[in-house]
C-alpha positions in Angstrom: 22.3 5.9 -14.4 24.8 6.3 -11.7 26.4 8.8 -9.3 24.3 11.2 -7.5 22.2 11.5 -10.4 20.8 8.4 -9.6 20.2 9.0 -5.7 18.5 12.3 -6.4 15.8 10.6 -8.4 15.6 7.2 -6.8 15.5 8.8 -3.4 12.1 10.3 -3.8 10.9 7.7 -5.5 11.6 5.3 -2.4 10.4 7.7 0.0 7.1 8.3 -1.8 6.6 4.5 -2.4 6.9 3.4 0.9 4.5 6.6 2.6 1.7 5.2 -0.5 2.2 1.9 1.4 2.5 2.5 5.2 -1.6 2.5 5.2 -1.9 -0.3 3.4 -0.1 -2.6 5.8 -1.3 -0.5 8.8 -5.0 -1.4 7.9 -4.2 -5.0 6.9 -2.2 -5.1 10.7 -5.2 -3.3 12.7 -7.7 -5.7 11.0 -5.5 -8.9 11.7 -5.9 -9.3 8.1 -3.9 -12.4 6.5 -2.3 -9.9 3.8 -0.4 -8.5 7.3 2.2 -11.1 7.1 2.2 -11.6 3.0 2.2 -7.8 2.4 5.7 -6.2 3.8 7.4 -9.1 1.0 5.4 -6.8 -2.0 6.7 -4.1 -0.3 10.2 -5.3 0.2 10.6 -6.9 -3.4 9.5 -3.7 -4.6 12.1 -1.3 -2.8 14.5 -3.9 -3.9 14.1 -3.1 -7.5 14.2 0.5 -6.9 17.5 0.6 -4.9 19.0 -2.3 -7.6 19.2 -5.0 -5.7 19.5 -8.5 -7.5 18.7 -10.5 -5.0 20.0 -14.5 -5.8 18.3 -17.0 -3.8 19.9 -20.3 -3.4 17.8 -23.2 -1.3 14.6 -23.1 -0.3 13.1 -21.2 2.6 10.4 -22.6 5.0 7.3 -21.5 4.5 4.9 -24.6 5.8 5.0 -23.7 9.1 6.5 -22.0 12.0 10.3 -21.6 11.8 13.2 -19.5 12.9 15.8 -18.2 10.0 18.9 -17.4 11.3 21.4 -14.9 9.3 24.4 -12.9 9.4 23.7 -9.1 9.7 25.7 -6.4 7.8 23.0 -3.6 7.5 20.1 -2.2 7.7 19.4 -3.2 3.9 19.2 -6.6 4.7 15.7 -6.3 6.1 14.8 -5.3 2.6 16.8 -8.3 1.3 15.6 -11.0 3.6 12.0 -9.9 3.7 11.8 -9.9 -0.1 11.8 -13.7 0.0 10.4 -14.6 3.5 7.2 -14.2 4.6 8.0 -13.3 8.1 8.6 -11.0 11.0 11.9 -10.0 12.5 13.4 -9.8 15.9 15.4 -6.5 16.6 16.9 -5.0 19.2 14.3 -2.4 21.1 16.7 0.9 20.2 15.1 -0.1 16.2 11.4 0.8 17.2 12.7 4.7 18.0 14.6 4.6 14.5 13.5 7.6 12.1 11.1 5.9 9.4 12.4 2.7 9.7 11.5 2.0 13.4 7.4 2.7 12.2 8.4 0.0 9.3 9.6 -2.3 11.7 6.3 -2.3 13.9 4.3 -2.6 10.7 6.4 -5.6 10.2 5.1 -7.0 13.6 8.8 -6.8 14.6 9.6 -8.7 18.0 11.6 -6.1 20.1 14.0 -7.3 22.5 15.7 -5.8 24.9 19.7 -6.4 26.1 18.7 -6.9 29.7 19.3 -10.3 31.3 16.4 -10.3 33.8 14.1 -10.0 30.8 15.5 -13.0 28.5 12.4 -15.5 30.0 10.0 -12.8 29.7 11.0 -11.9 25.6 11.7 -15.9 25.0 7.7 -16.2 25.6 6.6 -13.7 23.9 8.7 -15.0 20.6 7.6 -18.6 21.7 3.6 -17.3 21.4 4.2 -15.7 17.8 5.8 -19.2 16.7 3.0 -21.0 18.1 0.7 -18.9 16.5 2.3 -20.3 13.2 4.7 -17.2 12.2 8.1 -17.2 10.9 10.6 -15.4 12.7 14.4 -13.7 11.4 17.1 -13.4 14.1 20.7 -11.8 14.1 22.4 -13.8 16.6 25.6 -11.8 15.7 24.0 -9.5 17.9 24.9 -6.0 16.0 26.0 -5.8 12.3 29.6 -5.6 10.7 31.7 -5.0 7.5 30.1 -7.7 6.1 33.4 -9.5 5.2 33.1 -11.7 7.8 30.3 -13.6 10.2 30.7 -12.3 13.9 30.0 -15.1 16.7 26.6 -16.5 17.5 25.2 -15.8 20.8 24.0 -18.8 22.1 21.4 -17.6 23.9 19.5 -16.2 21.2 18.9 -19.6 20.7 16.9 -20.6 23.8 13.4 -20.5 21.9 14.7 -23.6 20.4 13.6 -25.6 23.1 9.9 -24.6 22.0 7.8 -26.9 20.2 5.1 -25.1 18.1 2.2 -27.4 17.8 3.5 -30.1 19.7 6.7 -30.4 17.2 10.2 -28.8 17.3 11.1 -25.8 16.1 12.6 -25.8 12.5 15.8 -23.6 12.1 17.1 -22.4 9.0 20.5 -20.7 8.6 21.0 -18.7 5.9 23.9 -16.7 4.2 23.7 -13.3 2.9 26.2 -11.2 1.2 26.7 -8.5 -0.9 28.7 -9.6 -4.0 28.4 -7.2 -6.9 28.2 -3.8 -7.6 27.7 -3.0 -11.5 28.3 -6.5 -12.3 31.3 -6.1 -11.0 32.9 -7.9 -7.9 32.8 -6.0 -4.6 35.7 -6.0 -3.2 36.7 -5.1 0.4 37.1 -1.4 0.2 33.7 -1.2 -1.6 31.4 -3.6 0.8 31.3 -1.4 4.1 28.8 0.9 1.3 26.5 -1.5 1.9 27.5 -2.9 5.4 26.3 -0.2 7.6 27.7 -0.4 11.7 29.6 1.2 14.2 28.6 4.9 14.0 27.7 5.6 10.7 24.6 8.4 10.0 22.1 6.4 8.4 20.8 8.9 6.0 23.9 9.4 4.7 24.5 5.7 4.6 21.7 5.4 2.2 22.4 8.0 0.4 25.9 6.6 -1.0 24.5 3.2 -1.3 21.8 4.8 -3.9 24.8 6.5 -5.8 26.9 3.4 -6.4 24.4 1.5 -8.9 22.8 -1.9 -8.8 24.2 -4.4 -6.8 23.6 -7.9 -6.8 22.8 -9.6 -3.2 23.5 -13.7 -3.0 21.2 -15.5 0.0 21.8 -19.0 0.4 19.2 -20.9 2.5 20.4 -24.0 3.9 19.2 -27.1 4.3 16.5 -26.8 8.3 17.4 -28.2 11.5 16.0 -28.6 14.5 17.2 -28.9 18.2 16.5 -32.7 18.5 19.2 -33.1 15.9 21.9 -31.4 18.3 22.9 -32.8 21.8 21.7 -29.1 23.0 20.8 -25.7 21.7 25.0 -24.6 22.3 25.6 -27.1 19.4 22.9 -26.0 17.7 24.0 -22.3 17.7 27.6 -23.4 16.6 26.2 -25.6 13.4 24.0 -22.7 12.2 27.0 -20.6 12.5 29.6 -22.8 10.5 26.8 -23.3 7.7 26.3 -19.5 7.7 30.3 -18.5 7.5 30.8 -21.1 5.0 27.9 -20.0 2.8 29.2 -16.3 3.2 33.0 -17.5 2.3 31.7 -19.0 -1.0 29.4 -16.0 -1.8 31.9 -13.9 -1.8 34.6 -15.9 -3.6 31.5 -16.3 -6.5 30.7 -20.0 -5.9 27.9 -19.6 -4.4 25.5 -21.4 -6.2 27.5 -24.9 -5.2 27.2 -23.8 -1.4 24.5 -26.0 -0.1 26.1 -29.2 -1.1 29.9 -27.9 -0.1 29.0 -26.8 3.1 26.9 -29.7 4.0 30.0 -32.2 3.0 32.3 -30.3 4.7 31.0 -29.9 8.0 30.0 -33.9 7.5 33.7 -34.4 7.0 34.9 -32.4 9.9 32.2 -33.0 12.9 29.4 -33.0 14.0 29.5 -36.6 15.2 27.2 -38.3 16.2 26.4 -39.4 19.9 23.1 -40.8 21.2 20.9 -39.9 18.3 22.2 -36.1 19.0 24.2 -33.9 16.6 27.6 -32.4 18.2 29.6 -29.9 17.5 33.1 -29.4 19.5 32.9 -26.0 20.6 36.1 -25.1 19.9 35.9 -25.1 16.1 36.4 -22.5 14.2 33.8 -21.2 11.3 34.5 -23.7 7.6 37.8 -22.1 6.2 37.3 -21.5 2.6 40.9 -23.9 2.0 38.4 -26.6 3.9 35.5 -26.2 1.0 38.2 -26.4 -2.0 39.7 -29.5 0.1 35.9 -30.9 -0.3 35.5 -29.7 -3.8 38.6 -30.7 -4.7 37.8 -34.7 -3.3 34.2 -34.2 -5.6 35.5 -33.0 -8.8 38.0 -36.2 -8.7 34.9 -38.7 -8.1 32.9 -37.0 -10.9 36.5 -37.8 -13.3 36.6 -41.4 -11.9 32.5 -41.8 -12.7 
């Protein structure tokens, strides 16, 4: 079932799911109930299946204590995707809390709200330093706003600065992750077809979903790479870079379909290009550019030959 067909009855469907569950993760939040922070994943894995998304998870997310996962942002759908594997909270920009259903979502999610005000970047760093040292998991967007999803925008550095904050005396672990929409059908998506998905600049929303629905099931690929924290980087600007190569690179294979052998590409090729190590710390030259896809054949290339010589 495809076309509009498919959006007129999985529409309602969605809709009526997630009201059945708003007071079920309302009473589990008012009563500081441990189900608060396991329940929105149900929820999420479940509109998942009902929009179509196959979500393929490569790696391993945290989930033995406090962390920060860092991923690229094309759309509002990526909530979905992301929270159907982590058990965690996001961080959004404060214009999400006034959103039409999905701002009331967010909240029930124990989003942290930030706003795009300099004077108040100390103030929201504490609050997201309390949360992690009351042992929750956190999602950021350093892109800062979402995209076309054909590309991973730059990090902004000082989305980073809760990195300095040691949770229980030890440092924050960092995961970058990858996410990209690769398949629509089982079919490849190709360039025309991904802004469906990717939803930024000034799209309406409503209708936004509303063609997503139509298209058909789509397969999503999230690569979680290997945790880092800011004791393995000479400072939280060379950490911000690092999660940023590792998170282009895994998008780059995604969407070229080699996902699957992204963890150990990317890890040998930004081994092979930098960071170097100085003084125990990790760096990374700030004027690199994100891992060029000719840079990860170059490095599968070198392993393929080793495996024929073994």
């Amino acid at each position: 079932m495809t076309g509009w067909l498919r959006a007129v009855v999985l529409l309602p469907v969605y809709l009526a799911v997630t009201a059945a569950l708003i007071p079920v993760q309302a009473a589990l939040v008012a009563l500081k109930l441990p189900g608060a922070v396991r329940f929105p994943r149900f929820y999420h894995r479940l509109t998942c299946r009902l929009i179509g998304f196959d979500v393929d998870v490569v790696g391993t997310p945290v989930r033995d204590r406090p962390a920060l996962f860092v991923s690229n942002h094309s759309s509002y759908l990526d909530i979905s995707v992301l929270g159907s594997v982590i058990d965690g909270s996001f961080i959004a920009k404060s214009e999400v809390a006034d959103w039409p259903l999905y701002g009331l979502l967010a909240k029930l999610q124990r989003t942290v709200f930030v706003k795009r005000q300099r004077s108040r970047t100390a103030e929201q760093a504490d609050e997201v330093a309390k949360r992690l040292e009351a042992g929750d998991r956190l999602i950021l967007f350093p892109e800062g706003t979402s995209n076309d999803g054909q590309r991973v925008l730059p990090f902004r550095t000082a989305f980073f600065s809760v990195a300095d904050r040691r949770p229980g005396g030890r440092p924050l672990v960092v995961q970058p992750v990858s996410l990209a929409y690769t398949h629509v059908r089982g079919m490849p998506m190709g360039r025309k077809l991904r802004p469906a998905y990717a939803w930024y600049g000034d799209m309406d929303l409503a209708g936004h979903l509303w063609n997503a629905l139509t298209l058909g099931p789509a397969r999503v690929e999230l690569v979680f790479h290997p945790p880092v924290t800011i004791d393995d980087f000479k400072d939280r600007k060379a950490l911000a870079r690092y999660c940023e190569q590792a998170v282009a690179g895994g998008v780059a294979l995604a969407l070229q379909g080699r996902s699957t052998a992204a963890l150990a590409l990317i890890g040998q090729a930004l081994a092979q290009r930098g960071p170097a190590v100085e003084g125990g710390a990790l760096q990374v030259a700030e004027e690199d550019e994100p891992l060029d896809p000719q840079e990860i054949d170059a490095v599968e290339g070198d392993a393929t030959h080793e495996d024929a010589r073994a």
